[in-house]
C-alpha positions in Angstrom: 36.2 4.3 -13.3 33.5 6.5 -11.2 32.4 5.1 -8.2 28.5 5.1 -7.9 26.4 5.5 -4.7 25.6 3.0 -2.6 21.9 3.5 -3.7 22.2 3.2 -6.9 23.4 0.4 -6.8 20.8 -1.4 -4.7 18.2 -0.3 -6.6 19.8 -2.2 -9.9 19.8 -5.1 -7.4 16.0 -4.3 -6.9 15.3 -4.0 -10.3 17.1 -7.1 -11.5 15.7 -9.7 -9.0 12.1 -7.9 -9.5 12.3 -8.9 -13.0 13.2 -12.2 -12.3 10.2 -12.7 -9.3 7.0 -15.0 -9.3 3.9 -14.8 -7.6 1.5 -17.5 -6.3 -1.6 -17.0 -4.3 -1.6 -19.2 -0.8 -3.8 -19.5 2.0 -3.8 -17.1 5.1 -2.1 -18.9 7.6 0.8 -18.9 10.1 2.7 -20.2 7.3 3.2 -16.4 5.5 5.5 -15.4 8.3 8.4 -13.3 6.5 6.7 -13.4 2.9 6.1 -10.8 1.0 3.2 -9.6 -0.3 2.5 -9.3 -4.1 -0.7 -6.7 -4.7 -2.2 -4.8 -2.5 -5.1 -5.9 -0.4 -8.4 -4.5 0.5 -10.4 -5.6 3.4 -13.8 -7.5 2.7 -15.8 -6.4 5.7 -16.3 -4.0 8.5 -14.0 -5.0 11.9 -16.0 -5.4 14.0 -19.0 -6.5 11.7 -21.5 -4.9 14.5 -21.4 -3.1 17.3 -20.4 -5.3 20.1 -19.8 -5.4 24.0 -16.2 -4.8 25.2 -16.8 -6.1 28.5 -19.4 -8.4 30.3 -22.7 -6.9 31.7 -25.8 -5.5 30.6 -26.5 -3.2 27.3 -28.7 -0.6 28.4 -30.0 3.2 26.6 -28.4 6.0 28.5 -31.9 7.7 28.2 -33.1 5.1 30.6 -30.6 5.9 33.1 -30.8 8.3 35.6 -27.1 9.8 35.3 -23.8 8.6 36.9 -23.6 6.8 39.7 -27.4 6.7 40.0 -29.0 3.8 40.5 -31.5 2.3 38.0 -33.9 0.0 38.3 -34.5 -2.6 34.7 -36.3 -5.0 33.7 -34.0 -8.0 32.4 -34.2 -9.2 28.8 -33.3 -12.2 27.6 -28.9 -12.5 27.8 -27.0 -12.5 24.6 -23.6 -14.5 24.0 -21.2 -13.9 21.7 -22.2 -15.2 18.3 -25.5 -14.4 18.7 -27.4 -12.6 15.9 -28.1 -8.6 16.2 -31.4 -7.9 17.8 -33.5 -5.0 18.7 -33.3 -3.4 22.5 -36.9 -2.7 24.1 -36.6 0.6 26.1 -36.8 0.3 29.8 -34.6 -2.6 29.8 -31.6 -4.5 30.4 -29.6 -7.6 28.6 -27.1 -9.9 30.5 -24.4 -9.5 27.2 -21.1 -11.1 27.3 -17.5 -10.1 25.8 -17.7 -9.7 22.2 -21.5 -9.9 21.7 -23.6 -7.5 19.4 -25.3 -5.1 21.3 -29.0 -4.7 20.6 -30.0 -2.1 17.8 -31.2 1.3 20.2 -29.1 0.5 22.9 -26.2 2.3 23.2 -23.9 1.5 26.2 -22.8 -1.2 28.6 -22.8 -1.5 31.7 -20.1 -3.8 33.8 -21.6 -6.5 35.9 -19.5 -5.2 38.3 -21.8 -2.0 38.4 -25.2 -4.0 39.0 -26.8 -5.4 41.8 -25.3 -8.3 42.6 -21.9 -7.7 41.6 -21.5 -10.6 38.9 -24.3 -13.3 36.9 -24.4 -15.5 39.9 -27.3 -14.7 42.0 -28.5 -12.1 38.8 -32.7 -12.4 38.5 -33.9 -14.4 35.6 -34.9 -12.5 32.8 -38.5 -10.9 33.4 -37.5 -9.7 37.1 -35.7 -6.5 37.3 -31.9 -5.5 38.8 -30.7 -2.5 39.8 -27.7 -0.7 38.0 -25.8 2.0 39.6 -23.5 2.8 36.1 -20.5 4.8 37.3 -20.7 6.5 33.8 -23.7 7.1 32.3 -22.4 8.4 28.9 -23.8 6.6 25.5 -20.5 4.6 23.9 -18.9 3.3 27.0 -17.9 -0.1 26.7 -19.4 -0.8 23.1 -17.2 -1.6 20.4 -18.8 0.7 17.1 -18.8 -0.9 14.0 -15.7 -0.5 11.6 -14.3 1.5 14.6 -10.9 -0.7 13.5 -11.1 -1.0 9.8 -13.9 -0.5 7.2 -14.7 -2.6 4.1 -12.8 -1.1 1.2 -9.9 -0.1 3.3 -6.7 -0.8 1.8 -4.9 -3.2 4.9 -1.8 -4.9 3.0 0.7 -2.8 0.4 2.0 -5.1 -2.3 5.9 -5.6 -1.2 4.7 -5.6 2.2 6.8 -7.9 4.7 4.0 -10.3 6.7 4.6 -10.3 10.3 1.8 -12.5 12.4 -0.2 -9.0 13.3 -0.9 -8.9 9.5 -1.4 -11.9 9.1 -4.2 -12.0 12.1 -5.9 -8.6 10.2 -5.7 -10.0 6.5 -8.0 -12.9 8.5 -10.1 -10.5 10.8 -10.7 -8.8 7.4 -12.0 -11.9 5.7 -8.7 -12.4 3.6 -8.6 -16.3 3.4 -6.1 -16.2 0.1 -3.3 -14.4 -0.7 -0.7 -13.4 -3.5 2.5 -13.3 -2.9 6.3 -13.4 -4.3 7.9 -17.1 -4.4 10.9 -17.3 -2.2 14.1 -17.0 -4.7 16.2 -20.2 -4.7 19.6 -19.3 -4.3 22.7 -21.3 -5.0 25.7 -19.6 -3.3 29.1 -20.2 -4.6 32.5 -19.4 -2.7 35.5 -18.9 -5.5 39.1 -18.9 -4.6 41.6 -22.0 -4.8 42.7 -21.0 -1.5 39.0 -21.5 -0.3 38.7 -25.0 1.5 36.0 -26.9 4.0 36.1 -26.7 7.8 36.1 -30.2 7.8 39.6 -30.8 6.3 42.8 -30.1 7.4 44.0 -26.4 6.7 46.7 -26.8 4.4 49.4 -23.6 3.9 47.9 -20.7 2.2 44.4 -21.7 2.1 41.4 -20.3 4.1 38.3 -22.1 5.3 35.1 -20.7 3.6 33.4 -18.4 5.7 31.4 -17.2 3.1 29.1 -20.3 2.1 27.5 -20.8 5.0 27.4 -16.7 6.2 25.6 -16.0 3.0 23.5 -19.0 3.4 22.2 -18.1 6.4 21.8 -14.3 5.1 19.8 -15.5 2.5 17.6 -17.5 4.9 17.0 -14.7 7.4 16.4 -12.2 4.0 13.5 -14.8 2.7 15.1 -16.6 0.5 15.5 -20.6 -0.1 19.0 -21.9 -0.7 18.9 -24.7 -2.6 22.8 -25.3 -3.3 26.5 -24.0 -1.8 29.4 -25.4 -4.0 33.3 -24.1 -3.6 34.9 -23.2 -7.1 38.9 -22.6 -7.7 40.2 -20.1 -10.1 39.0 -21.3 -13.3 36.4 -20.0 -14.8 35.3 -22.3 -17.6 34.9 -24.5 -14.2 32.9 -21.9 -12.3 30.4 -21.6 -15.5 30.3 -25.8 -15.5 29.8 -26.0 -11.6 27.0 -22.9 -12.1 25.5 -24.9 -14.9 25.2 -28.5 -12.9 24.1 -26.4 -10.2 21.2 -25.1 -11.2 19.8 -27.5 -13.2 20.2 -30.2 -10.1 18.4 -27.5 -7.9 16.2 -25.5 -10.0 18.2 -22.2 -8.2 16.9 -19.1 -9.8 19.3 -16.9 -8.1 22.8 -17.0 -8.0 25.2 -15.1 -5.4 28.5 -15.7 -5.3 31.8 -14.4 -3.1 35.2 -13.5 -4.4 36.8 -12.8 -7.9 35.5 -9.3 -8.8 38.1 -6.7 -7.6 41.5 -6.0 -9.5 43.2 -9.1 -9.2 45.3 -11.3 -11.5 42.8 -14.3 -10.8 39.3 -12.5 -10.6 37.9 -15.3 -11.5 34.2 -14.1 -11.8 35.7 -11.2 -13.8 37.1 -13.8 -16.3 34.2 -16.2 -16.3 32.0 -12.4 -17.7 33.9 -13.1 -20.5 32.5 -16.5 -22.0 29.3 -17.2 -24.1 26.3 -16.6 -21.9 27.3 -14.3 -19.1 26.5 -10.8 -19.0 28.0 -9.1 -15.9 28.8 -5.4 -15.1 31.1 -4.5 -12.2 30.5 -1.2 -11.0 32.8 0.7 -8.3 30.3 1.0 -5.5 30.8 4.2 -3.0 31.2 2.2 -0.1 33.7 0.4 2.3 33.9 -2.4 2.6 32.6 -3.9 0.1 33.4 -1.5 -3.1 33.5 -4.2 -5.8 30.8 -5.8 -7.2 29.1 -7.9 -10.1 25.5 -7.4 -11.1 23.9 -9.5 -14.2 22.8 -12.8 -15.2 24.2 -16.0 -16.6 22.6 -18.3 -18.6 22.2 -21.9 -17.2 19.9 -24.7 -17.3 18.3 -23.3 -20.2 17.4 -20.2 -18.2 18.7 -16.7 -17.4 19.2 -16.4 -13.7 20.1 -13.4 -12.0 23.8 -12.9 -10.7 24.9 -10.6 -7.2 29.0 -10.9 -6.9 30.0 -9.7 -3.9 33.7 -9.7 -3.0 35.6 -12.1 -0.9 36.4 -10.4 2.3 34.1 -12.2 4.9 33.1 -9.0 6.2 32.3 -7.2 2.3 30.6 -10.3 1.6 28.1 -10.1 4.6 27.4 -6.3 4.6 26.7 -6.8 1.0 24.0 -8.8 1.3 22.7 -6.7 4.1 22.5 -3.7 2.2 22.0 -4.8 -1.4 20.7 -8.3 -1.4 18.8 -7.9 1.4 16.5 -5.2 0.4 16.0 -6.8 -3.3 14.9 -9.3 -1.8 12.0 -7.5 -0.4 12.9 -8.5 3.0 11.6 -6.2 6.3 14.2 -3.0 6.6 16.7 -3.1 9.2 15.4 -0.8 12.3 17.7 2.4 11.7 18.1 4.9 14.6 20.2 7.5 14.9 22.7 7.6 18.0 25.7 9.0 19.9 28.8 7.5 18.9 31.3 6.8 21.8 35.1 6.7 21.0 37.9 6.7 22.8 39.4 8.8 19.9 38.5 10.0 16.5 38.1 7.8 13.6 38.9 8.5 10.1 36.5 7.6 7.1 37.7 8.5 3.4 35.2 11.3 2.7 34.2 10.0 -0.7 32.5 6.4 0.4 29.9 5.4 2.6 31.4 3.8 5.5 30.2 1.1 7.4 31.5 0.7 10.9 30.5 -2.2 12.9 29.1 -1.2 16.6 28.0 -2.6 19.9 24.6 -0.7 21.3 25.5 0.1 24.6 22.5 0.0 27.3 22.8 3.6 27.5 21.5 4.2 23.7 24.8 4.6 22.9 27.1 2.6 20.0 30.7 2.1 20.7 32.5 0.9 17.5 33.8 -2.7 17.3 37.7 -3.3 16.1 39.1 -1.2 13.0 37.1 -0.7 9.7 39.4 -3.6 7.7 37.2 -6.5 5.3 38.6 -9.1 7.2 38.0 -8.3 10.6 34.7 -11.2 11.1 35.5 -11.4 14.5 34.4 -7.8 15.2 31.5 -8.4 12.8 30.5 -11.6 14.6 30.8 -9.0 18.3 28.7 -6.4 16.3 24.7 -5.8 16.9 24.9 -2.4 14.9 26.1 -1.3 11.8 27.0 2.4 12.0 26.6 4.7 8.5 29.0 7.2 7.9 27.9 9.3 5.2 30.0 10.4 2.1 31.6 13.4 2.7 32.5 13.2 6.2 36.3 12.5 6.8 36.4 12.0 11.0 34.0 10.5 13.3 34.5 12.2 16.5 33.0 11.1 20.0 29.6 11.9 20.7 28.7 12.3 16.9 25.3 11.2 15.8 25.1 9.0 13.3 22.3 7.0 11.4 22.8 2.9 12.9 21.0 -0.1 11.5 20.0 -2.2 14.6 21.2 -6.0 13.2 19.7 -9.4 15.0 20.8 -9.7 18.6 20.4 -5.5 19.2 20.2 -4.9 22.6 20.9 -8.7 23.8 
């Protein structure tokens, strides 16, 4: 069977979950953090509104001014706090404004308290008396805040698929956004297969493993944007991975399933065999990449419903980086910071020219990545050393020191 590319593949991943995706529309608040927008979003008014002061002092018309560093003598006009309504300037004068107010309509510049007679409010005349100024620029604009000069109304501030991060959040509000739609966090049930697969909490008995992969793909999940809802271990039988799938889902209402183990070559592929009862419908393409070249993509029905089905293999390490780089993504989570860097070895390292190879990597404080243990599936120890995933592209059959190749930056980078 022909491989296929790495992107291919994650873009079946996208389709599939997108079809399986609901929206509701929330309220703006700190609670979006990490959700992901479902429509685009235009902004409802200007930002600023109207023309205010960006610093405390006295909003003045440069025409009334005799030129930098001059001094000018003003009459005082009533002072204007912030939240004031917009009022009109009378030539010849000057307002005591504070941070953030609306400058008066015909006057055009600011000038810090710092810059007037008495250096600051205390001791200022009251209005009707006159201060002198002595503006260090006289220019129109200086310390006013135009209009719209950050966004207009109309302007298009959110992309639907669009991650929220809290300086989003702050302009959807700035922008008068007070509801917004967005994709429903995909409940995910994550099942580990294997009869050798056991619980940490028991006694290791010979020939069986303690499930690494429950509670790293958990977590994956979480820190992709998804809800897990269920984690159950299955053995090799897969009329009992189809009843455990089934009780599953219907006790958690899981509208995702992703499971580990039981879709390579094997005798006991277990996920393999379950494809072949009533109700499953699962493709296992050859993906162009190590680790992690066997997978399952489909859906099963359960709980009346058709839920959507990632299979990822059931070395540790192909489980994890296949979440990262195909889960992840479909999940519409933020993308990975990539960068691309000089690779430090102590001596060549081979890649097989037709996959894309995923090496993990420590970022080094000089920019660099040094590459972390061998390129094996069941090396998690390096994995759990690794900030940096390091990409080598198909086609390319030795990575030699110094080469510079595309890294994705994982939690931790840099720590």
């Amino acid at each position: 069977m022909d491989r296929i590319p790495l992107a291919d593949h994650r873009d079946d991943a996208i389709a599939l979950l997108a079809a399986h995706r609901t929206r509701e529309i929330v309220p703006v608040t700190g609670a979006l953090l990490g959700r992901v927008a479902a429509a685009d979003v235009r902004a409802r008014t200007d930002v600023p509104a109207a023309d205010n002061s960006q610093m405390d002092g006295y909003a003045v018309a440069a025409a009334d001014l005799a030129g930098d560093g001059a001094a000018a003598r003003l009459r005082l006009a009533p002072a204007i706090a912030a939240g004031a309504g917009v009022r009109d300037h009378v030539p010849g004068t000057a307002t005591p404004i504070m941070t953030g107010a609306p400058v008066p309509r015909g006057a055009d510049l600011v000038v810090p308290v710092e810059e007037s007679g008495p250096g600051s409010f205390e001791g200022a005349p009251p209005a009707g008396e006159e201060i002198d100024l002595r503006p260090a620029v006289a220019a129109a604009g200086r310390f006013v805040r135009r209009a719209a000069s950050d966004t207009r109304a109309g302007d298009l501030i959110l992309r639907e698929g669009t991650v929220l991060t809290p300086a989003r959040i702050a302009h959807l509000a700035a922008c008068g956004i007070d509801r917004l739609r967005v994709l429903v966090p995909m409940r995910a049930l994550v099942l580990s297969t294997g009869s050798e697969v056991q619980d940490a909490s028991t006694a290791l008995r010979e020939g069986g493993a303690f499930d690494a992969n429950g509670p790293g793909l958990a977590a994956a999940l979480v820190d992709a944007g998804a809800e897990v809802v269920g984690a159950a271990r299955v053995v090799d039988d897969p009329a009992e991975l189809l009843r455990t799938l089934e009780c599953q889902a219907a006790a958690t209402g899981a509208d995702l399933v992703v499971s580990s183990g039981g879709v390579s070559a094997g005798a006991f592929e277990v996920v393999r065999q379950a494809a072949e009862l009533p109700g499953v419908r699962l493709a296992f393409p050859k993906v162009a990449m190590q680790p992690g070249g066997p997978q399952g993509i489909g859906t099963v029905e359960a709980d009346g419903r058709r839920l959507p089905w990632l299979a990822f293999p059931g070395n540790p390490v192909s489980a994890l980086l296949s979440l990262e780089l195909v889960a992840r993504p479909a999940l519409g989570a933020a993308p990975r910071t990539t960068l691309r860097l000089p690779v430090r070895l102590d001596e060549p390292a081979p890649s097989p020219r037709d996959l894309e190879q995923y090496r993990r990597a420590r970022l080094l404080p000089s920019g660099e990545v040094r590459l972390v243990s061998g390129p094996s599936s069941h090396l998690l120890g390096a994995l759990a050393l690794s900030d940096a995933l390091v990409r080598v592209p198909a086609g390319v059959d030795m990575v030699n020191d110094g080469d510079m190749l595309e890294t994705l930056l994982l939690p931790g980078a840099g720590a």
